[in-house]
C-alpha positions, -999 to 999 in steps of 0.1 A, spaced: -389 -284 358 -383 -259 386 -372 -279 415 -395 -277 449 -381 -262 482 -384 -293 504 -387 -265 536 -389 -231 545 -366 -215 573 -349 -186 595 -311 -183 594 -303 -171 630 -273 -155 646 -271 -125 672 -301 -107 664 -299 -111 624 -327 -134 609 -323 -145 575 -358 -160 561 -345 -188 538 -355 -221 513 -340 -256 515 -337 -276 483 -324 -312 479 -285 -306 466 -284 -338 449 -305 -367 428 -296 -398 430 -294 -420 399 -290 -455 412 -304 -487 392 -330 -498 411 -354 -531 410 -388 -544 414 -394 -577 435 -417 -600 409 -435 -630 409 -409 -652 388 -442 -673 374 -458 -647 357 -437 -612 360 -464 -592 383 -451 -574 412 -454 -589 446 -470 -570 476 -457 -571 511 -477 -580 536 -477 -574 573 -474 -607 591 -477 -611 631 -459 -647 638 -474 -651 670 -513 -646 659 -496 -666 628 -520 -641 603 -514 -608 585 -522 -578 601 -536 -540 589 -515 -509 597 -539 -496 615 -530 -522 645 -496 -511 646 -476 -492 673 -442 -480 677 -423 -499 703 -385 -490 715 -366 -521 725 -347 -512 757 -331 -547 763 -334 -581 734 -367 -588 733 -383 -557 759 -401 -531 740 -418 -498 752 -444 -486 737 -450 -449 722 -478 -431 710 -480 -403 680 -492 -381 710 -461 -386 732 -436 -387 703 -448 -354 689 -446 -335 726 -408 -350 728 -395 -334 696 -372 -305 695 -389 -271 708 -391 -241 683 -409 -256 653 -391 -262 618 -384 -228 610 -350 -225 628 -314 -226 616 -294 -210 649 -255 -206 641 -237 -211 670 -195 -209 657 -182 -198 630 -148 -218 621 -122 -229 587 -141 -254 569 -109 -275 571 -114 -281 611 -148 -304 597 -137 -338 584 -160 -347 558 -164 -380 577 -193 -362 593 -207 -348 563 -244 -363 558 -269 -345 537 -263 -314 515 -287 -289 507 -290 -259 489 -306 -223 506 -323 -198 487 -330 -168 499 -368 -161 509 -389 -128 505 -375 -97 520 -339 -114 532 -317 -109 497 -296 -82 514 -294 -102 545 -286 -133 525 -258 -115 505 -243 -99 531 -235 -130 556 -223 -154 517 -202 -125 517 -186 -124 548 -183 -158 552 -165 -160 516 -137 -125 524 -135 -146 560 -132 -181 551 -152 -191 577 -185 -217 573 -210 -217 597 -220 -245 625 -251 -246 642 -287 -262 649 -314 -267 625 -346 -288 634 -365 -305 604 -398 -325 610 -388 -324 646 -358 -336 646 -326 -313 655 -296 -317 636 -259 -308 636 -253 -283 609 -225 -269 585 -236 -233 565 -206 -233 539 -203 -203 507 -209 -223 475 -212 -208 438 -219 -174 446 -248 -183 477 -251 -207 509 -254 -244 509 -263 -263 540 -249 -302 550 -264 -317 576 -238 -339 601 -231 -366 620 -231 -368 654 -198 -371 674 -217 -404 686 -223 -416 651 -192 -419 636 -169 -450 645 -133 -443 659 -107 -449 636 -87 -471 661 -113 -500 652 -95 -507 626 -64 -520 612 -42 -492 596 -10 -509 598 5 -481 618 39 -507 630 43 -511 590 73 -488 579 83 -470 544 115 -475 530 130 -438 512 130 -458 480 95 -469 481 82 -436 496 101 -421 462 85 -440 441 49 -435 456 52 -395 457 64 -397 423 34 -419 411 11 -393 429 29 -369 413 23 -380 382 -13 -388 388 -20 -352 404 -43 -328 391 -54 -292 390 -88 -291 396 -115 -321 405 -139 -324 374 -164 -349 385 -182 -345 348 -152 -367 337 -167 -396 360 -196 -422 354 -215 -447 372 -206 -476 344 -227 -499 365 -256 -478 359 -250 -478 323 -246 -510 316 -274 -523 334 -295 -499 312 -283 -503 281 -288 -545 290 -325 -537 297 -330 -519 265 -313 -545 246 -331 -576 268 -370 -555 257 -355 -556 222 -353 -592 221 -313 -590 221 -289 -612 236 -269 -598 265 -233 -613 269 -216 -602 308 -180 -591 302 -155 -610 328 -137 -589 352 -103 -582 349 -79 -609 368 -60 -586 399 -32 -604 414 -19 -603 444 10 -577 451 44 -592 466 67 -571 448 56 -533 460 90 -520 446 87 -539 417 40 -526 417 53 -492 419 80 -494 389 54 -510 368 26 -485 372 49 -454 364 60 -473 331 27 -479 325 21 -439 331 47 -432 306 42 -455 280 4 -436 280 21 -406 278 47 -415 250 15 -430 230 -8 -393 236 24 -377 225 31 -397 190 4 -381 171 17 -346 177 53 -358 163 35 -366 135 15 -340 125 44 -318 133 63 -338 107 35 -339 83 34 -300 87 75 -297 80 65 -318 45 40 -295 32 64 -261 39 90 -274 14 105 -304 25 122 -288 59 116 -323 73 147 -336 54 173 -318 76 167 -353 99 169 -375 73 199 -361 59 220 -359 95 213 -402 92 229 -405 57 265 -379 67 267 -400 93 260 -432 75 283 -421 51 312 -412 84 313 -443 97 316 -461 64 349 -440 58 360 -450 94 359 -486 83 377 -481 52 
């Protein structure tokens, strides 16, 4: 099924316009719940419930009310909400810089979107992916959606443009609220054995195919097997102790590394010893090195 552009838009910078489409990047795939009525499995309904008239009361009585101080609300029409939002419609995404996409943390990545091109702005479209791409550059700038201005990043991804809204300078929480045991120090020994366990763990290329949301899985697989009439058994979590020893941690997990490594590795000995047999016995060259030497230090005892 063809996916649906959630809006239409204008790329803006100097005096180019770029007509564009914005589609949801991503699709979440979260287990999610219905609330029901434990009695006889029908889904509850939530009402709206007013504690001072002490009665439930229709939407249609409701206002929006901003609380200024605990317990002092004022109140907002549609009218008044609509004449505050951002000037210039939702058609507008204006770049403003142009910078290396390393200078954004992704701390302030939000929402990502993909852009299409629109009628009439392919060669437009092409020629600023391309730029951007030869420059390394990615684009920051405004875009207002349902009238609401956001903080944007335009970034080259697979060959077009992909949009991520941001957070706010204001919206992200300084890192000095919390504890990063900066008056903790590493010793050379430890720091060895740390780079040499990233080392070890260090790959080429991220492939996120290789990654799945077990939780999801299993709560699925549960459900089909709970409508089957099946009994579900929970597997216990692992036990994780507490870490005293971090030299000692560190030298455990490489062993553990290489003992995986020396077990993927066996099979090929194998096979590579299986393939000796079946060219006419040059696998015996080994076996024959054990019994001269067998045979040597025999003679040395004598």
């Amino acid at each position: 099924m063809a996916s649906r552009p959630i809006a239409v838009s204008n790329i803006s910078f100097g005096l180019v316009s770029i007509p564009v489409k914005l589609f949801s990047a991503t699709r979440p795939q979260s287990v999610s719940f219905n609330l029901l009525h434990e009695k006889d499995r029908s889904r509850i309904q939530q009402k709206i419930y007013c504690p001072v008239d002490d009665a439930i009361v229709d939407r249609s009585e409701l206002v929006r009310g901003y609380e200024i101080e605990k317990g002092r609300y004022v109140v907002f029409t549609d009218e008044e909400l609509k004449g505050l939002e951002a000037p210039g419609g939702d058609s507008s995404i204006e770049i403003t810089e142009f910078l290396p996409l390393s200078e954004v943390d992704p701390i302030y990545f939000e929402t990502s979107y993909y852009l299409e091109s629109d009628r009439g702005g392919g060669k437009a479209y092409r020629l600023l992916t391309d730029a951007m791409t030869t420059s390394e550059r990615v684009a920051i700038g405004r875009y207002t959606m349902r009238g609401k201005e956001h903080l944007v990043v335009l970034r080259p991804y697979e060959q077009g443009l992909m949009l991520h809204t941001l957070y706010y300078a204001d919206e992200v929480k300084s890192a000095s609220e919390f504890d990063r045991s900066v008056n903790e120090s590493s010793k050379e020994n430890e720091l060895s054995l740390a780079k040499r366990l990233i080392d070890d763990l260090t790959h080429k290329n991220f492939e996120p195919s290789q990654y799945h949301d077990t939780y999801r899985e299993r709560v699925i697989e549960a459900a089909h097997q709970k409508a089957a009439g099946e009994q579900i058994t929970v597997p216990s979590a692992p036990a994780r102790g507490q870490v005293i020893d971090l030299m000692a941690a560190l030298k455990a997990s490489l062993e553990k590394r290489g003992a995986a490594t020396a077990a993927d590795s066996e099979p090929a000995v194998s096979d590579k010893k299986v393939a000796a047999s079946a060219h006419g016995g040059k696998s015996r060259a080994p076996a024959e090195s054990t019994a001269h030497a067998q045979a040597r230090r025999v003679a040395r005892k004598k």
